[in-house]
GUMIVO-308178 format. One line per 4 residues: their letters; for each residue x, y, z of C-alpha. Coordinates in Angstrom, 2 decimals, decimal comma. Example, Ala and Ser with C-alpha at 12.3 -4.5 7.8 and 13.67 -1.06 7.14 Angstrom:
2
as = 12,30/-4,50/7,80 | 13,67/-1,06/7,14
//
This chain:
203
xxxx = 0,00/0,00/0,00 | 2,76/2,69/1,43 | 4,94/1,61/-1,93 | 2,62/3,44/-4,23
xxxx = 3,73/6,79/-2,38 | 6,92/6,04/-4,25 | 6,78/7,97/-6,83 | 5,70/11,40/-4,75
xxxx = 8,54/10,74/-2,13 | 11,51/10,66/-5,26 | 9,56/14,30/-6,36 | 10,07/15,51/-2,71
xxxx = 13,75/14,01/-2,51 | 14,73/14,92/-5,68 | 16,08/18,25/-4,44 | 17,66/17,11/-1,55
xxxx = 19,53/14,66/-3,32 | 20,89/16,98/-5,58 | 21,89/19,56/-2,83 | 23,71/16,11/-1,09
xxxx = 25,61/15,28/-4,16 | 26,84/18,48/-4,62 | 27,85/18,19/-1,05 | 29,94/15,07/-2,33
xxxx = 27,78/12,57/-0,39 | 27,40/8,98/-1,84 | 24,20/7,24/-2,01 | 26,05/4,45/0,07
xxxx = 26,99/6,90/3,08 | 23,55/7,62/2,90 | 22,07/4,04/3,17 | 24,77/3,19/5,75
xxxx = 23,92/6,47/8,15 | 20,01/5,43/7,52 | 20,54/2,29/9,43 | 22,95/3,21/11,80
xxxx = 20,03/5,61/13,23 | 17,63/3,00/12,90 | 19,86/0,27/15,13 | 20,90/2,56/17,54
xxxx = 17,77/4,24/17,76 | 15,59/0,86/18,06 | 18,01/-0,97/20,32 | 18,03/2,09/22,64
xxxx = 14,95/3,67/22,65 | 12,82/0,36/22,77 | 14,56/-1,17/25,50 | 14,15/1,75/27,81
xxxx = 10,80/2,30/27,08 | 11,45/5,71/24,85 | 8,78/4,33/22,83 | 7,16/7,33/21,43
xxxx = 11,02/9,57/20,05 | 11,93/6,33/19,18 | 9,14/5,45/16,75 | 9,43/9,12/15,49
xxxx = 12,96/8,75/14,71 | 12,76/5,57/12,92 | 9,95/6,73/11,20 | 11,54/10,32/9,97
xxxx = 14,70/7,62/8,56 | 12,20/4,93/6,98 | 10,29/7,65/5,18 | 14,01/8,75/3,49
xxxx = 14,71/4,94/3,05 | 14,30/5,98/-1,17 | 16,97/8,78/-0,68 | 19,80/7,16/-1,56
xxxx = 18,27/5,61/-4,22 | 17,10/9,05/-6,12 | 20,63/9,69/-5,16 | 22,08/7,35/-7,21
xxxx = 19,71/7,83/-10,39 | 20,48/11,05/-9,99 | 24,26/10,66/-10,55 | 23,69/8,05/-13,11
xxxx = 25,23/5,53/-10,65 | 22,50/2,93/-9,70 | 23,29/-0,56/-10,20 | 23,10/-3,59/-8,18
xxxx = 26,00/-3,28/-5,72 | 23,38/0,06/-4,45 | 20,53/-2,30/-4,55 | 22,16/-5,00/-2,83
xxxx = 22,91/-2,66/0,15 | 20,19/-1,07/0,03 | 18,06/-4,33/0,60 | 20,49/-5,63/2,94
xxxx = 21,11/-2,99/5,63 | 17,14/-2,95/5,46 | 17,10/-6,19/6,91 | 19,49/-5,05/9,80
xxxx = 17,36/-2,00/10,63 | 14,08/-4,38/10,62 | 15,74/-6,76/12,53 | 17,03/-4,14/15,19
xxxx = 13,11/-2,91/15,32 | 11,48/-6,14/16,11 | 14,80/-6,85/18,48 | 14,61/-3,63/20,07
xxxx = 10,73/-4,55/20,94 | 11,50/-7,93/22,07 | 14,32/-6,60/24,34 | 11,88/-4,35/25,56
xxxx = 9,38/-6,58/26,98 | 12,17/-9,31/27,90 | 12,52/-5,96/30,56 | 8,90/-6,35/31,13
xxxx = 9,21/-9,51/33,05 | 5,08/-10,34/32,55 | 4,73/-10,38/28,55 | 5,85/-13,78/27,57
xxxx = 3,27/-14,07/24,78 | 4,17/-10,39/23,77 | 7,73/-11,58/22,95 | 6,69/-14,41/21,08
xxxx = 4,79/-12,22/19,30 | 7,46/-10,07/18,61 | 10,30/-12,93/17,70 | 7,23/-14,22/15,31
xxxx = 7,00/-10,49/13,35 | 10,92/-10,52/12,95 | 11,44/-13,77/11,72 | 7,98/-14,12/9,69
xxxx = 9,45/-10,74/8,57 | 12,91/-11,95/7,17 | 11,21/-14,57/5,17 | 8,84/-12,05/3,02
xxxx = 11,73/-10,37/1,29 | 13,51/-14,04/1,27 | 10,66/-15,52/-0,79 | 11,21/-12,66/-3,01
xxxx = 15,12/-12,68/-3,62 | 15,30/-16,33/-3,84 | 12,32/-16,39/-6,46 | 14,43/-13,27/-8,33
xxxx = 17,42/-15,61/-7,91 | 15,39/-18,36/-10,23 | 14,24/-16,15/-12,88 | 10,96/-15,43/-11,13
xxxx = 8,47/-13,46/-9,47 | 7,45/-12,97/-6,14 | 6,51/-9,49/-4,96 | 3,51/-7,62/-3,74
xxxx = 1,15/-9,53/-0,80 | -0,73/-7,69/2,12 | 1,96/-7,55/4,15 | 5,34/-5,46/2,23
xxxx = 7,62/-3,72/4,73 | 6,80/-0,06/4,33 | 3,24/-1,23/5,58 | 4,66/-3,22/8,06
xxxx = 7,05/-0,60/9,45 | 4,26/1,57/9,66 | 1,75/-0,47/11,35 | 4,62/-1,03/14,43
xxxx = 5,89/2,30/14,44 | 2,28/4,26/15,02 | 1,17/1,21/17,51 | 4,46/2,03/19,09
xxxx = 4,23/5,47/19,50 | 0,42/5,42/20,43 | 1,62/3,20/23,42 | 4,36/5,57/24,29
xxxx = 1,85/8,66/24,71 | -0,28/6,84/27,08 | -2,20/3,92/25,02 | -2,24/0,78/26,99
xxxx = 0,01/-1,68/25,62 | -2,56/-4,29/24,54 | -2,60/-1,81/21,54 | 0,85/-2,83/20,37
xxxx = 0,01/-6,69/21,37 | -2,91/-6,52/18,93 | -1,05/-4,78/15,75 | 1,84/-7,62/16,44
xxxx = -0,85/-10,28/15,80 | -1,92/-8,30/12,81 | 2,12/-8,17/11,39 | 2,29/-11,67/12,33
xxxx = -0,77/-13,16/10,61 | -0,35/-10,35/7,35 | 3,55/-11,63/7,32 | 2,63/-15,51/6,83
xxxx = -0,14/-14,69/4,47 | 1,70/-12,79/2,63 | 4,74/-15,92/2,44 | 2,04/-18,45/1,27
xxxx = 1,29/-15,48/-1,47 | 4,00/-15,33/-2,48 | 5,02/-18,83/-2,16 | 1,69/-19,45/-4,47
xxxx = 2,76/-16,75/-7,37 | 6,46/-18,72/-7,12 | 4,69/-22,31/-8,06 | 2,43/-21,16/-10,24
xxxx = 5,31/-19,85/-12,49 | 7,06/-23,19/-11,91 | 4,07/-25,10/-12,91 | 3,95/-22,98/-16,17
xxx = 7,28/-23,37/-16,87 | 7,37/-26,97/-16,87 | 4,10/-27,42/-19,15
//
């Protein structure tokens, strides 16, 4: 859903990239710095219980997450070593999100099901974009589903920072069970697209 904002996001970063690359910053020290903000950020802020500038920090860095890449269109240097990091280091910062919630109600001492919950979003989470480069990797396709990862990031990020202004935190528990159930439907999708091809191509 978020992924058709695309297109208006590279209109509103198209002048910041060029201001950056006159600068002489790379699209890569831009992906890099991205996720360094995100990991520290989630893997502080979450722990402690900073839920609310913690979700608005990570939130401010996921909606630049297409920076780098107008960035490197921009200076005619997009290729796949950018889109390999790219996809990469957005695996680490996803990973350091779900962690840093995990960690956080590890802390909590009471919310057993909460972290299962939570270890269930991040690894359910690793496998959607798996599905896809693995399918990529055999000549097919495998995108699209209910659950992609700007809606996903969004979903946790506005439950978190509703809890973190006073919401109680049943309100996070339920959008985890959401993420959780949208993240294996959306495997089985694409799972589904990934044999049909392979049914086609062996008629």
């Amino acid at each position: 859903m978020l992924n058709r904002l695309r297109g208006a996001m590279t209109r509103i970063f198209t002048p910041v990239a060029d201001r950056l690359l006159k600068a002489g910053v790379s699209p890569d020290a831009v992906t890099v710095t991205g996720t360094l903000v995100v990991v520290v950020t989630a893997l502080w802020a979450f722990p402690t219980g900073n839920l609310l500038p913690g979700a608005l920090i990570i939130a401010l860095f996921t909606l630049t997450d297409s920076l780098d890449g107008v960035m490197a269109r921009r200076a005619g240097r997009a290729g796949p070593w950018g889109a390999f990091l790219d996809s990469t280091l957005d695996r680490v910062a996803d990973g350091a999100i779900f962690a840093g919630l995990v960690l956080w109600y590890v802390g909590d001492g009471d919310s057993f099901p909460l972290v299962v919950l939570a270890l269930l979003c991040l690894v359910l989470g690793s496998i959607v974009p798996y599905a896809r480069a693995r399918a990529e990797g055999l000549g097919m396709v495998a995108s699209g589903g209910i659950a992609e990862r700007a809606d996903r990031l969004f979903a946790v990020l506005i439950a978190a920072a509703a809890v973190g202004v006073g919401a109680p935190d049943v309100v996070l528990g339920v959008i985890l069970v959401l993420l959780a159930l949208a993240s294996a439907v959306t495997v089985v999708q694409r799972m589904t697209m990934v044999h049909r091809q392979a049914v086609r191509a062996a008629e």
